[in-house]
KENU-374815 format. One record per residue (C-alpha): residue number from 1; residue in three letters; x, y, z. Coordinates in nm, 4 decimals. Example, Ala and Ser with C-alpha at 12.3 -4.5 7.8 and 13.67 -1.06 7.14 Angstrom:
// KENU-374815
SITE   resi   resn          u          v          w
SITE      1    ALA     1.2300    -0.4500     0.7800
SITE      2    SER     1.3670    -0.1060     0.7140
END
This chain:
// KENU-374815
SITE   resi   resn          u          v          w
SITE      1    UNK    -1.5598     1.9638    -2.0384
SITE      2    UNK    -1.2263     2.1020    -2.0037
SITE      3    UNK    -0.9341     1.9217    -2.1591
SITE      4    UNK    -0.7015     2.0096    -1.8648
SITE      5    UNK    -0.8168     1.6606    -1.6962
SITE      6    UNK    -0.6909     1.2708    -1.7199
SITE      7    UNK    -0.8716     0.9286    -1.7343
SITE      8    UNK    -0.7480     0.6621    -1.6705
SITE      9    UNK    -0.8901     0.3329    -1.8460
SITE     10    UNK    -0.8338    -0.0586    -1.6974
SITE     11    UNK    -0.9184    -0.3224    -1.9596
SITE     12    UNK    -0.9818    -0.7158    -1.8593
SITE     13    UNK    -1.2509    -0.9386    -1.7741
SITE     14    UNK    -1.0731    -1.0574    -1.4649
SITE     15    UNK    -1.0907    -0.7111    -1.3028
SITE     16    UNK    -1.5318    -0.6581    -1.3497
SITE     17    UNK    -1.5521    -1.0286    -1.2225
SITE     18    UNK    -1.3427    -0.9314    -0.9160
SITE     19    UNK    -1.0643    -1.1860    -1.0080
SITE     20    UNK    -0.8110    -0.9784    -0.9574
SITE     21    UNK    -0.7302    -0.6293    -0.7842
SITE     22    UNK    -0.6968    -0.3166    -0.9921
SITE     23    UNK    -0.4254    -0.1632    -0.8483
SITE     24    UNK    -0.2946     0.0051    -1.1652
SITE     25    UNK    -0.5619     0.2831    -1.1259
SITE     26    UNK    -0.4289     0.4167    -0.8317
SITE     27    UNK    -0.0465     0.3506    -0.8994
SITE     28    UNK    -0.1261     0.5802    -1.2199
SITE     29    UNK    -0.3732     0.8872    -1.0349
SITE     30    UNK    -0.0783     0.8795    -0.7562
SITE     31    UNK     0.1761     0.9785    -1.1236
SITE     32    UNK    -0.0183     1.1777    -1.3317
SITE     33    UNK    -0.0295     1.4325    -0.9817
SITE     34    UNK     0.3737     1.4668    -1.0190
SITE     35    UNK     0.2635     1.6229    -1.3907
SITE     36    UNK     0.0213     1.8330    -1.2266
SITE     37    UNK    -0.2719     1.6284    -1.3991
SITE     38    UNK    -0.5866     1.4897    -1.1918
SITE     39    UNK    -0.7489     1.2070    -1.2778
SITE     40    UNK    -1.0911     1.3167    -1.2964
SITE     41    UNK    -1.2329     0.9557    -1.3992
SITE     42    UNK    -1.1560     0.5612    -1.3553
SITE     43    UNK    -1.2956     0.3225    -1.5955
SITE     44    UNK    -1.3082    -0.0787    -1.5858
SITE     45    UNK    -1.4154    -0.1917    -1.9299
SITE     46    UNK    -1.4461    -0.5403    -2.0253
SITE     47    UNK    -1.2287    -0.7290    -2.3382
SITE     48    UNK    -1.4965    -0.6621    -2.6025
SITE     49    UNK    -1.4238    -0.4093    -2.8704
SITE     50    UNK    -1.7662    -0.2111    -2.8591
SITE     51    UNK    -1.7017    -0.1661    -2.4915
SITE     52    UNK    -1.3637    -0.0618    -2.5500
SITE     53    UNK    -1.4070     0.1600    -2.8371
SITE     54    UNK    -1.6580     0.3544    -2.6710
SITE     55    UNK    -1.4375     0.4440    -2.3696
SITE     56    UNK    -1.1266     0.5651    -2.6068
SITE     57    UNK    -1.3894     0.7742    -2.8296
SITE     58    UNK    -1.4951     0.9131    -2.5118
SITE     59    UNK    -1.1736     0.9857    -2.3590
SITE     60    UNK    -1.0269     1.1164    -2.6702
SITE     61    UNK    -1.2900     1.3717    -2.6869
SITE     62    UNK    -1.3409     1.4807    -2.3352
SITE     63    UNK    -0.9382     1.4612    -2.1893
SITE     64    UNK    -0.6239     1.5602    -2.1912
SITE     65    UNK    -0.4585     1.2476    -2.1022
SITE     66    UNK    -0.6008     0.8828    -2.1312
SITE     67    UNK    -0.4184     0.6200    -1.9978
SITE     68    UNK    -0.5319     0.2849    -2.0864
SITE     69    UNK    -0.3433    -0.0637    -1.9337
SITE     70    UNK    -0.4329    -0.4287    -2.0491
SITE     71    UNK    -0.5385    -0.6252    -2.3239
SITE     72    UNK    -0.1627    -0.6058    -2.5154
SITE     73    UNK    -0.0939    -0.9637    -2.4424
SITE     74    UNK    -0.0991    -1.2218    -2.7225
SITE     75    UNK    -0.4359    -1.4353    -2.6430
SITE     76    UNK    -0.7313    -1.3833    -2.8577
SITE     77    UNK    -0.9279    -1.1497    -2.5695
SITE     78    UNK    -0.6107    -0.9132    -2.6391
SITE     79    UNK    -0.8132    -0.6692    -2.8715
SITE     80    UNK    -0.6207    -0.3545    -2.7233
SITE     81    UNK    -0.4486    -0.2407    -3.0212
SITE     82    UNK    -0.6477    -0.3776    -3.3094
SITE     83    UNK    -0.9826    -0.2283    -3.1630
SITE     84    UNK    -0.7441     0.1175    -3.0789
SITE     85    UNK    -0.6435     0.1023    -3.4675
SITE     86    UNK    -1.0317     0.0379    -3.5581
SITE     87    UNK    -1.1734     0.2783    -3.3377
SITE     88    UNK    -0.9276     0.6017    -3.4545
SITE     89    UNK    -0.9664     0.4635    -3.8200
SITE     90    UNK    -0.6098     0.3631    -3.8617
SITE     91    UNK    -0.3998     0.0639    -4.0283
SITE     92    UNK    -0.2994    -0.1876    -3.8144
SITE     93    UNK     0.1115    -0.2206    -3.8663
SITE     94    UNK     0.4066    -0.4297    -3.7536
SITE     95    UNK     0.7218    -0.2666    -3.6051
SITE     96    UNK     1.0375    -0.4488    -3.7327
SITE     97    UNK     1.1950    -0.2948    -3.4239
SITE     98    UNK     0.9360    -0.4490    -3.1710
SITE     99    UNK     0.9237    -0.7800    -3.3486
SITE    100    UNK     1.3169    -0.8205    -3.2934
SITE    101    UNK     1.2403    -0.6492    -2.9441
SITE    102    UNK     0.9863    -0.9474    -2.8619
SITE    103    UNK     1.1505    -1.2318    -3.0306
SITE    104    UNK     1.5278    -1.1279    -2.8429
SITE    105    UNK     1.3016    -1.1991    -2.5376
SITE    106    UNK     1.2062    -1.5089    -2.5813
SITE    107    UNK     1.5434    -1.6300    -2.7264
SITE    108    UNK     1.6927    -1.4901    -2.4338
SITE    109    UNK     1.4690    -1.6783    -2.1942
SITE    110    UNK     1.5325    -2.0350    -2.4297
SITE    111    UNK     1.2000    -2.0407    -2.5620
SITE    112    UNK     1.0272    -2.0578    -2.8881
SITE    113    UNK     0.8169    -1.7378    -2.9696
SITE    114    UNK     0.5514    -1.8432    -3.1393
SITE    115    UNK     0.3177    -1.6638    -3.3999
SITE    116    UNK     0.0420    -1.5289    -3.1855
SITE    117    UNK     0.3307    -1.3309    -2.9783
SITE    118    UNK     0.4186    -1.1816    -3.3244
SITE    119    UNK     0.0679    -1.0164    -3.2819
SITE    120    UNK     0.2094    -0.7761    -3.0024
SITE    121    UNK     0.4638    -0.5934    -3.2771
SITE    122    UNK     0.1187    -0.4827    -3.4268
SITE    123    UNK     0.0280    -0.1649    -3.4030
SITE    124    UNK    -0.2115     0.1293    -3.5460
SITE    125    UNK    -0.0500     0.3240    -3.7855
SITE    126    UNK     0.1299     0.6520    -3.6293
SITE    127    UNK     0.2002     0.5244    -3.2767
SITE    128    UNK     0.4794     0.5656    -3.0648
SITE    129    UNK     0.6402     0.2762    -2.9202
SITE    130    UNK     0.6896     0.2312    -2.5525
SITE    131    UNK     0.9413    -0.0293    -2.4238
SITE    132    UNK     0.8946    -0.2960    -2.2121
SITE    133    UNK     1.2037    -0.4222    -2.0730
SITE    134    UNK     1.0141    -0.6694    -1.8981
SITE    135    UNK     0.8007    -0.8394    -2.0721
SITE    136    UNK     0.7026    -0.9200    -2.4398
SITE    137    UNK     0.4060    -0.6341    -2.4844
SITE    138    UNK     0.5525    -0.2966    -2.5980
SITE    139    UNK     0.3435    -0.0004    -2.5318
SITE    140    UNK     0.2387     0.2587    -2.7340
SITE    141    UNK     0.0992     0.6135    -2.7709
SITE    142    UNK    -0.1768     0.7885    -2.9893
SITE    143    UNK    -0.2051     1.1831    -3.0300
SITE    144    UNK    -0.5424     1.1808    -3.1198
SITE    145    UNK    -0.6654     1.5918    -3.2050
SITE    146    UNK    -0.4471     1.6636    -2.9145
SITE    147    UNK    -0.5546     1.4201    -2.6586
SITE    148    UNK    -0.2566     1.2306    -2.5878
SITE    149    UNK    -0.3485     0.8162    -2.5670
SITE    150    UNK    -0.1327     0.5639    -2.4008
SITE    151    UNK    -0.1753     0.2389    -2.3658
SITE    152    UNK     0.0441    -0.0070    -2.1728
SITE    153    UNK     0.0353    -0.3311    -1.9899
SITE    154    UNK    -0.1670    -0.4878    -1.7585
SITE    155    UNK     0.0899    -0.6546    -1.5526
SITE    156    UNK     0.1815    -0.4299    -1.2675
SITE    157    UNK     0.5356    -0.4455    -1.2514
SITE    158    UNK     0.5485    -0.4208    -1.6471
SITE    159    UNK     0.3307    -0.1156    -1.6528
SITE    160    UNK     0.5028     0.0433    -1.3530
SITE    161    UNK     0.8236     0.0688    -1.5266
SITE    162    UNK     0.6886     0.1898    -1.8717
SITE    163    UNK     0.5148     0.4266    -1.6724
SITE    164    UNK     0.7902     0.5740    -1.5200
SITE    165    UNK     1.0587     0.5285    -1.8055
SITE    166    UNK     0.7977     0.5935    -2.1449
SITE    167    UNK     0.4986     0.7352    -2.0383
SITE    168    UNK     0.5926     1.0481    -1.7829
SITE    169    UNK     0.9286     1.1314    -2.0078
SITE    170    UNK     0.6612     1.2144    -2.2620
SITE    171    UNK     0.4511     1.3779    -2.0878
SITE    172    UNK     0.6513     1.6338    -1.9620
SITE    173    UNK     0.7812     1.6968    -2.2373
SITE    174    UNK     0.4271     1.8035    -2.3937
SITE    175    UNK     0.2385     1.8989    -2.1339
SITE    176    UNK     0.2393     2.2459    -1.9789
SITE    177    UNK     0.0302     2.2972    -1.7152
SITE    178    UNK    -0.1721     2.5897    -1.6140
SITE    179    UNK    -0.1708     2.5619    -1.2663
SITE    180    UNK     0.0329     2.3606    -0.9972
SITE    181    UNK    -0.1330     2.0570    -0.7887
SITE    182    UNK     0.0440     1.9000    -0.5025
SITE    183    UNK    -0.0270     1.6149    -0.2581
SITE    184    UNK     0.1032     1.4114     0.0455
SITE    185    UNK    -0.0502     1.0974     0.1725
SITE    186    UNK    -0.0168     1.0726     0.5772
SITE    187    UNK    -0.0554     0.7721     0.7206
SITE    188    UNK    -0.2750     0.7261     1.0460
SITE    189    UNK    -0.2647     0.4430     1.2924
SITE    190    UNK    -0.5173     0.4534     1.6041
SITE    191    UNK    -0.8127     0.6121     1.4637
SITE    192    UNK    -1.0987     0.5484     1.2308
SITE    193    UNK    -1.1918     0.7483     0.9061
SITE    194    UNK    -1.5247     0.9412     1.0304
SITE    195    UNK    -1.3263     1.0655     1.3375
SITE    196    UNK    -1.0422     1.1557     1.1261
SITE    197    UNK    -1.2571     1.3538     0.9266
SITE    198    UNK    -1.4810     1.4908     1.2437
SITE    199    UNK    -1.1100     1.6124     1.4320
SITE    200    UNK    -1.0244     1.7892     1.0272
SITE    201    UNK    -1.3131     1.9331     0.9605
SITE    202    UNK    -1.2766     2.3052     0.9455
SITE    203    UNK    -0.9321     2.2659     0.7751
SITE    204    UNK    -0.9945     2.3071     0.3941
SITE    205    UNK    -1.4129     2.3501     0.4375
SITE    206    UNK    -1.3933     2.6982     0.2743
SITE    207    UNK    -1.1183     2.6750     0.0515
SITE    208    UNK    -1.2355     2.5406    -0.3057
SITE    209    UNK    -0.7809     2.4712    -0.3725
SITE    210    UNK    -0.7500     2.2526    -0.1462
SITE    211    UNK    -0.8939     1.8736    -0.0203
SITE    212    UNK    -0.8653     1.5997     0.2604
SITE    213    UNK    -0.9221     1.2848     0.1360
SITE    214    UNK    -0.9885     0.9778     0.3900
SITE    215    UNK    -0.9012     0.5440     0.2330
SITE    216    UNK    -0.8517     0.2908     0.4652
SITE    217    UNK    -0.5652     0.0064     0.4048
SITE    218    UNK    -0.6199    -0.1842     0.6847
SITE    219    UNK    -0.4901    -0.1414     0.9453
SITE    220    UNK    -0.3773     0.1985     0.8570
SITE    221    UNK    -0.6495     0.4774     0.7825
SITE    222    UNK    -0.5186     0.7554     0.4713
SITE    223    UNK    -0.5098     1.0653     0.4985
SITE    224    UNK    -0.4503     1.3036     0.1353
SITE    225    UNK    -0.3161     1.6287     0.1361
SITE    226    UNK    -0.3933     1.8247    -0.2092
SITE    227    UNK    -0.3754     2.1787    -0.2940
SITE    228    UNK    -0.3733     2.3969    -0.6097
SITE    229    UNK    -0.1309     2.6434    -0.6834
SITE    230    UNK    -0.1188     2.8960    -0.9598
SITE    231    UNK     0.2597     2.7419    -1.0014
SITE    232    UNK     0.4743     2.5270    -0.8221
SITE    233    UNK     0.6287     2.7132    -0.5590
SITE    234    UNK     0.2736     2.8695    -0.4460
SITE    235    UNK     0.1214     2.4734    -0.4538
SITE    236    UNK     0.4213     2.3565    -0.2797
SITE    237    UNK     0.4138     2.6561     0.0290
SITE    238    UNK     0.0450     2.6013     0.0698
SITE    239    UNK     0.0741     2.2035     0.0881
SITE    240    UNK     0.3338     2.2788     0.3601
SITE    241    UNK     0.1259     2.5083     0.5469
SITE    242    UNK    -0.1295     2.2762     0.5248
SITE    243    UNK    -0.0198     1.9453     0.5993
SITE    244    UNK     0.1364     2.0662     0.8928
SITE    245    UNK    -0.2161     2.1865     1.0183
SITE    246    UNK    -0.2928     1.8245     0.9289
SITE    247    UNK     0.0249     1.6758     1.1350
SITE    248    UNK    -0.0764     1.9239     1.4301
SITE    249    UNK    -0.3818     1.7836     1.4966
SITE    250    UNK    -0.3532     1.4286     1.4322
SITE    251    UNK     0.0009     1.4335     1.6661
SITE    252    UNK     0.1229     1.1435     1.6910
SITE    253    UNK    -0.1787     0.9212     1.5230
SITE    254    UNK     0.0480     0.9611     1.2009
SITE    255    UNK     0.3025     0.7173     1.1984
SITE    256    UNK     0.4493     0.7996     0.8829
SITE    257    UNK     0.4114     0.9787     0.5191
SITE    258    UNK     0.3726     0.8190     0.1436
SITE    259    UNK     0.4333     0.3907     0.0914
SITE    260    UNK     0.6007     0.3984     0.3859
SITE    261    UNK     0.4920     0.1255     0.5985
SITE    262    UNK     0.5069     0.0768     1.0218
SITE    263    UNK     0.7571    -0.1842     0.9690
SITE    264    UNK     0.9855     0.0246     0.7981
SITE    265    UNK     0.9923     0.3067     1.0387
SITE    266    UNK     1.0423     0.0917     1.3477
SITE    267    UNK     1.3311    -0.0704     1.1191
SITE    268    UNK     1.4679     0.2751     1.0552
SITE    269    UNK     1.4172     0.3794     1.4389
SITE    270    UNK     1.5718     0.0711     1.5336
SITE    271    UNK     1.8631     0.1192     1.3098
SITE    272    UNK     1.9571     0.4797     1.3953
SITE    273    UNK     1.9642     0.4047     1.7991
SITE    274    UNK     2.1383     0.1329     1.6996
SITE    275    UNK     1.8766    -0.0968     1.8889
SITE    276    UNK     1.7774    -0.4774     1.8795
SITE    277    UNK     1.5071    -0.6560     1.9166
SITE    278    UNK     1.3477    -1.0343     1.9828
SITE    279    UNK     0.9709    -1.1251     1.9137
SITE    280    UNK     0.7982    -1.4100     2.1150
SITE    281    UNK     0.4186    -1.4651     1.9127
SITE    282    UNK     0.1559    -1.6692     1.9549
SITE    283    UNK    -0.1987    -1.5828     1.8327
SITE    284    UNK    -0.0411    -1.4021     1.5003
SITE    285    UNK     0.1937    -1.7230     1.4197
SITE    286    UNK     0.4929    -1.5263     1.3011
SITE    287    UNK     0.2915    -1.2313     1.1010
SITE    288    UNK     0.5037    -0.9891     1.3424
SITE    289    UNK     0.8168    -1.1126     1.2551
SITE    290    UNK     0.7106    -1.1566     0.8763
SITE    291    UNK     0.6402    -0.7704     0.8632
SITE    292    UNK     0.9715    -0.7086     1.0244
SITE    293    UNK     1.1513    -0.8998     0.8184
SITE    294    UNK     0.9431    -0.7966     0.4896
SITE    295    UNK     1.2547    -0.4699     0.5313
SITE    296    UNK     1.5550    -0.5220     0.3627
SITE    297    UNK     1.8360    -0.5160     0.6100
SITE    298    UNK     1.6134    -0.6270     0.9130
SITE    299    UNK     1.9020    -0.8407     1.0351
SITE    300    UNK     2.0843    -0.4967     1.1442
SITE    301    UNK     1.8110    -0.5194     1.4127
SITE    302    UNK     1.6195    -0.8330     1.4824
SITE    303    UNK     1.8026    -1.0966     1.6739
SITE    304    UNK     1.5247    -1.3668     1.6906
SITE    305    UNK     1.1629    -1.4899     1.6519
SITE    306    UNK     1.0025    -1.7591     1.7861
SITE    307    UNK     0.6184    -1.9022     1.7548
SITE    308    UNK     0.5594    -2.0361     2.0579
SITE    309    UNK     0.2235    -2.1529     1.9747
SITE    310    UNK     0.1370    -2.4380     2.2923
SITE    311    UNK     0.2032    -2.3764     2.6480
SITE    312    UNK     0.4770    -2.6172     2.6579
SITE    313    UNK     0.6849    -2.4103     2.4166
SITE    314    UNK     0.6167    -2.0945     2.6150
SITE    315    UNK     0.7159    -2.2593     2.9105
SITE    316    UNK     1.0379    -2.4617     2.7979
SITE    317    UNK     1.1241    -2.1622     2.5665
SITE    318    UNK     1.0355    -1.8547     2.7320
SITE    319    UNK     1.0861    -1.9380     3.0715
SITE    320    UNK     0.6940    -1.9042     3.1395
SITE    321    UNK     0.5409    -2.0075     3.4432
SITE    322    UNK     0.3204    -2.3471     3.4851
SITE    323    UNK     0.1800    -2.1842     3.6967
SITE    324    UNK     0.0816    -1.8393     3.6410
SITE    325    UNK    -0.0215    -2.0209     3.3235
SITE    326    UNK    -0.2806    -2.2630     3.5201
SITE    327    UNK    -0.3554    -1.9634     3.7569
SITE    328    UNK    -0.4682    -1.6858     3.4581
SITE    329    UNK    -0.4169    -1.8579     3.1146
SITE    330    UNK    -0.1836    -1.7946     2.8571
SITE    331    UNK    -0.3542    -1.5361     2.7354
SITE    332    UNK    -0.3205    -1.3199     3.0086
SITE    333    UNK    -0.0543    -1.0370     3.1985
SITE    334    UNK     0.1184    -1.2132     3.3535
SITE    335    UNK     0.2153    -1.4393     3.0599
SITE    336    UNK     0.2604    -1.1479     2.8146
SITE    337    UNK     0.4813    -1.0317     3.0906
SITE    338    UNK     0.7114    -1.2978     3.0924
SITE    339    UNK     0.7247    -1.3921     2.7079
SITE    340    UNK     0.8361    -1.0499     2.6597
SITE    341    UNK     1.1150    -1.0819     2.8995
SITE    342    UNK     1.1974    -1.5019     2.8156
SITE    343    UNK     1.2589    -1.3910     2.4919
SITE    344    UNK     1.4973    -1.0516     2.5565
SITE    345    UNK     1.6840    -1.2383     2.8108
SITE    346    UNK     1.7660    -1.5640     2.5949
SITE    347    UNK     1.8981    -1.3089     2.2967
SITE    348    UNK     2.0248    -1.0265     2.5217
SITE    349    UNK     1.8274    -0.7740     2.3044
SITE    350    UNK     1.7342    -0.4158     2.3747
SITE    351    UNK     1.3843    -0.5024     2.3624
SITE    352    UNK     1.1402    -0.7977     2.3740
SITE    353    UNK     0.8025    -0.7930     2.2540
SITE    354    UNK     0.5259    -1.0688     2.2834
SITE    355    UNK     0.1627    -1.1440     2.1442
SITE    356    UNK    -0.0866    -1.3760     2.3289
SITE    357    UNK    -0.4155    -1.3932     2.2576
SITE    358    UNK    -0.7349    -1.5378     2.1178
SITE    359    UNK    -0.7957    -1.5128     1.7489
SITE    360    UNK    -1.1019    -1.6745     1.6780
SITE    361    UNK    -1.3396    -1.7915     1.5552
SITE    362    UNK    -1.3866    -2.0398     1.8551
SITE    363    UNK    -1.1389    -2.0357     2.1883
SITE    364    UNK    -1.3482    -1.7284     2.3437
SITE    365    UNK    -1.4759    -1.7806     2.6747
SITE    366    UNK    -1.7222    -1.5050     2.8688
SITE    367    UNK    -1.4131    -1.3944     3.0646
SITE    368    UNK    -1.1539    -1.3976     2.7369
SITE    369    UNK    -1.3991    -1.3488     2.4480
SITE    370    UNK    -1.2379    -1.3383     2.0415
SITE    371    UNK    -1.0110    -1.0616     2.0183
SITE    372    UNK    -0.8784    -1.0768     2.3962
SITE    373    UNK    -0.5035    -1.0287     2.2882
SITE    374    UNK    -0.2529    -0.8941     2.5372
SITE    375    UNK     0.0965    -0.8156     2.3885
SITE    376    UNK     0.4395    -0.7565     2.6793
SITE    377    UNK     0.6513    -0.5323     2.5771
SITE    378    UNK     1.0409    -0.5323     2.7689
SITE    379    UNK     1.3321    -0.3226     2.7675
SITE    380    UNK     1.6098    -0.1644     2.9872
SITE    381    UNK     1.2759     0.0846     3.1760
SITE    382    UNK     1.1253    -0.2422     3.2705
SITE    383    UNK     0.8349    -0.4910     3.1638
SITE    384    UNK     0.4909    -0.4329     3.0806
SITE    385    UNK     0.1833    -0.5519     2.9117
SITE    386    UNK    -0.1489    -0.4295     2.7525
SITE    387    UNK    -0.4526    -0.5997     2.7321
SITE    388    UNK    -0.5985    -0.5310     2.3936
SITE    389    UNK    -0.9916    -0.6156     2.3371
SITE    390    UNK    -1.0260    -0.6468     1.9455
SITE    391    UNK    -1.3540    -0.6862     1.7203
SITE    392    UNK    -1.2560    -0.8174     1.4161
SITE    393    UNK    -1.2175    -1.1927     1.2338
SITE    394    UNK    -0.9426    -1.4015     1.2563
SITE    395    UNK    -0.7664    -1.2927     1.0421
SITE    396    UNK    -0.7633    -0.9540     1.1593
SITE    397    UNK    -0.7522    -0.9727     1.4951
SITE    398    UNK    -0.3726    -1.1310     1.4192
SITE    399    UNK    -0.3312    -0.8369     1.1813
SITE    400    UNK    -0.4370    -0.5655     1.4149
SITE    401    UNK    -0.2685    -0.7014     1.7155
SITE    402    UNK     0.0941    -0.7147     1.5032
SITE    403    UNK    -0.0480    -0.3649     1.4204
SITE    404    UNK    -0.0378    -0.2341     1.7676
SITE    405    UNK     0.2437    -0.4433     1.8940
SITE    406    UNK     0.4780    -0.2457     1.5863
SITE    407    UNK     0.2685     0.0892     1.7098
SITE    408    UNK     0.3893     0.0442     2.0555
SITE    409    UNK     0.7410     0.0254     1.9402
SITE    410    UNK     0.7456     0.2885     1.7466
SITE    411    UNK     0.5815     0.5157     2.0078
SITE    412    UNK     0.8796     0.3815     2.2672
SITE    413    UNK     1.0826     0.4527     2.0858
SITE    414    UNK     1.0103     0.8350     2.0487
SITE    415    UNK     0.9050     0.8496     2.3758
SITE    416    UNK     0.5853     0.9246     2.2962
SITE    417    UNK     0.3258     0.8996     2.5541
SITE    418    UNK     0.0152     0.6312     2.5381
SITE    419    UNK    -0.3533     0.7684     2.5674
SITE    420    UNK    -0.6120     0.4861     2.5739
SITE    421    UNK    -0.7925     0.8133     2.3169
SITE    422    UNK    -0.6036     0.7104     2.0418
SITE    423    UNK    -0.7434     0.4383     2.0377
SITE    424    UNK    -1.1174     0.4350     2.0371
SITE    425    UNK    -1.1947     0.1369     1.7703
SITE    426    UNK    -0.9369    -0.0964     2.0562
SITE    427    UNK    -0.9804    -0.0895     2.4157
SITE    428    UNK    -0.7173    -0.1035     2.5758
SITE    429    UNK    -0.6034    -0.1852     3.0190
SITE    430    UNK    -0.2488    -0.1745     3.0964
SITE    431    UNK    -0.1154    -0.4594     3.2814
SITE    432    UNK     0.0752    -0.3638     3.5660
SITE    433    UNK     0.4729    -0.3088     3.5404
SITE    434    UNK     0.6997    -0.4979     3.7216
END
């Protein structure tokens, strides 16, 4: 197998018994592509040495690049660095430097290190040490017949850094690559994976450099860009070519590109025009105005939130009708309609948006079944609503419908057009405007 590949290794217990997520594996694949490296395998091994010793003889052998998080922490099922030592026949050592290293943290946090936190300073004989600003578990790296081994910690935030400050310093600086890989991830809102695929089909089918990959994080569907270059500039021109092939037939189903979250990009939309906004929920409880205010700065742009949960409050609030209320429910237009406007009016805001709706499990009726959700949306063009007819649980039913409630901002505010296509996993009427 050629050596031009990288594995990366996850170590714990916790992550085969489904305790935990593993998101380290794909936090590292999404790196090692900005060195030109693919990981061409994932591995989940559990904390016992003959497990772990296999995997490292393995990847030593058959890599490039093996990067290995977990098991560095001072409890007796942290065998990392003693079975690493074992399994490459080394000597296990202590580094003076990363004793000092871990006991400055603790006296620091005014604490008393004690002695199995001394076992973290011990590694096999040769290694590198990788800081850890963060926490008390130095890394460390292994050149093992040219394979390069590193092996960090399983806490994300600790292995995130020492990724990016250790590990990829190092890497550059002895790895050359032969040929040039580049990605971008787009990310789709509207549509689901097999249709993504269907309307991208004939886009990379008979072109061995390049790919399409297809994840879903709910309620966003993933699209990946990749393409092989012999160097960087060639990788980099064909990604562009291709991506926008990508963008060009997906229009305006991608919402945005990388980490980059919906909530952000209405934020930043919001920001530039210099726009505000006021948020009047019900079925999602404040999710909505969570997400919104999950952005740093959000109070450039939203004014107010309110969870008007029971008729009453939608009525003394909002400014609902009793009536219209009696007459078609509160989940219905008309409502949607007027929560959207109660709550623009009250702030004076550029634009009001509401959720009503049934969430389920129970509250369904023939007429309204689960998932009925209608959100209002209201601005200086006028007032509208949508009736949305969703087909997932509760809990995301409230996610989708803040989904589509941010989508519908977003496509406002760039005057984007609606088509009902877009959306073939949600139905969706339009109330009428008044």
């Amino acid at each position: 197998m050629s050596r031009g590949n990288a594995w990366v290794v996850t170590i714990g217990n916790e992550l085969l018994r489904g305790e935990i997520v593993d998101s380290n594996k794909s936090f590292l694949s999404e790196r090692l592509l900005d060195l030109e490296l693919e990981a061409t395998r994932h591995v989940s091994v559990p904390d016992e040495p003959e497990a772990i010793a296999e995997i490292l003889r393995d990847g030593a052998s058959r890599a490039r690049v093996v990067l290995v998080s977990g098991g560095l922490g001072p409890t007796r099922d942290d065998i990392t660095s003693e079975t690493a030592a074992k399994t490459f026949g080394r000597a296990l050592v202590r580094d003076p430097e990363a004793l000092r290293h871990i006991q400055a943290y603790f006296s620091s946090a005014g604490r008393q290190m004690t002695e199995n936190n001394a076992t973290q300073a011990d590694f096999p004989e040769g290694a590198e040490i990788l800081e850890n600003p963060l926490g008390t578990a130095p890394g460390f790296m292994l050149d093992v017949d040219g394979c390069l081994l590193f092996f960090m910690p399983g806490v994300p935030r600790e292995l995130y850094r020492m990724t990016d400050e250790e590990v990829l310093p190092r890497l550059r600086a002895r790895i050359e690559g032969t040929a040039a890989v580049r990605s971008v991830l787009l990310r789709t809102f509207g549509m689901g994976e097999s249709n993504l695929d269907r309307l991208l089909d004939d886009l990379v089918r008979d072109d061995p450099a390049a790919e399409l990959g297809f994840r879903t994080q709910f309620p966003d569907n993933l699209v990946r860009v990749l393409v092989r270059g012999e160097d960087a500039a060639a990788a980099e021109a064909k990604l562009a070519s291709l991506s926008a092939q990508v963008r060009e037939r997906l229009g305006d189903l991608v919402v945005g590109e990388g980490e980059r979250h919906l909530e952000e990009i209405v934020g930043e939309l919001l920001r530039e025009r210099a726009l505000t906004i006021a948020l009047a929920e019900s079925c999602t409880g404040g999710l909505l105005s969570s997400r919104l205010t999950d952005v740093p700065g959000s109070s450039d742009y939203l004014l107010e939130s309110l969870v008007t949960y029971s008729n009453r409050s939608k009525i003394r609030d909002l400014g609902v009708s009793a009536a219209d209320i009696e007459a078609y429910g509160a989940v219905s237009d008309p409502v949607a309609r007027q929560m959207a406007e109660g709550v623009r009016t009250r702030n004076g805001a550029d634009i009001g948006v509401a959720i009503t709706g049934v969430a389920g499990p129970g509250g369904g009726t023939e007429a309204k079944p689960v998932g009925t959700v209608y959100v209002g949306l209201a601005d200086a063009e006028g007032t509208r609503s949508r009736h949305y007819q969703l087909v997932q649980e509760r809990t995301r039913n409230k996610q989708l419908a803040a989904q589509v409630a941010l989508d519908w901002v977003r496509r406002r505010l760039l005057g984007l057009e609606d088509h009902d296509e877009n959306f073939p996993r949600v139905r969706i009427h339009e109330g009428t405007a008044r």
